[in-house]
N, C-alpha and C positions, 0 to 999 in steps of 0.2 A: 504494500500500500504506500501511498504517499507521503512521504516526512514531514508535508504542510499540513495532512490532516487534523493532528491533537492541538497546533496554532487555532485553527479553522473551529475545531469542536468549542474549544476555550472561550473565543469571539464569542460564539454564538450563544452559549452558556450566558456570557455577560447580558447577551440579552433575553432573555428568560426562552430561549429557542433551543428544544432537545432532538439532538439527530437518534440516540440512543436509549436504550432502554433497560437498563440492570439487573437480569433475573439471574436465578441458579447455577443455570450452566454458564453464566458470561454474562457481556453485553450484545445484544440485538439491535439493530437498524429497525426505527421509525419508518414513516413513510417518507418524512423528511432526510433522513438518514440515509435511504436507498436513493432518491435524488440527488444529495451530497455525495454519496458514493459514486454514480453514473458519470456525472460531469468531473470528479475527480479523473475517474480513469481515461476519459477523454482528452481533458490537461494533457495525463503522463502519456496516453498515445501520441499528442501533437510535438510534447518536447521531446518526444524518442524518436521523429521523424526529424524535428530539427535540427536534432544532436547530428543524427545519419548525414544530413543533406548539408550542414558545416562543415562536419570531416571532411564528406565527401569534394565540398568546393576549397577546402584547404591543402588538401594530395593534389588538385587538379583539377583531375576528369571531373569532377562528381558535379553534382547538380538532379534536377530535378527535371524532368521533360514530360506534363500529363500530356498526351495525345488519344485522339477520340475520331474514329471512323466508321464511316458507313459497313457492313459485311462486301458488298460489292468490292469496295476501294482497299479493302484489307491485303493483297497481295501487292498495290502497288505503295502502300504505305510500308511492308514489309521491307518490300528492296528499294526505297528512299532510305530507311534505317541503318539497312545492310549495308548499302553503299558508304551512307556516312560515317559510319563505323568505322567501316575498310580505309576511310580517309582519313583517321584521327590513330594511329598505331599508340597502342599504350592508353588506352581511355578504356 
């Protein structure tokens, strides 16, 4: 889980807002709790893509390229790809 979370729970404490809930076997997520929790893990997907695509543009090559095509246009999207690949040795 995320290191900013028990910050986060703290805050929200301060203001009378419970993500959690304290029974027997532990603590249990609220409804608010599993909200906090969803978008938490989202954060850490976005900065573990970030991390990825800084290294990546610090070695070099790296970077990021969404591309989106039609099924038809799929093969000549392929070997535009392939080709510039072939054109960049080491990427």
């Amino acid at each position: 889980m995320i290191a900013a979370l028990p910050a986060l729970v703290s805050r929200l404490r301060l203001k009378q807002l419970c993500l959690f809930n304290r029974t027997r076997q532990g603590l249990e997520a609220n409804d608010l709790g599993h909200c906090a929790i969803r978008y938490a893990r989202l954060v850490h997907t976005d900065l573990a893509h970030l991390r990825k695509e800084v290294f990546g543009i610090l070695r070099g090559p790296g970077g990021r390229l969404p591309v989106g095509a039609v099924m038809g246009a799929m093969p000549l999207l392929w070997n535009a790809l392939e080709a510039e690949s072939a054109s960049q040795p080491g990427a």
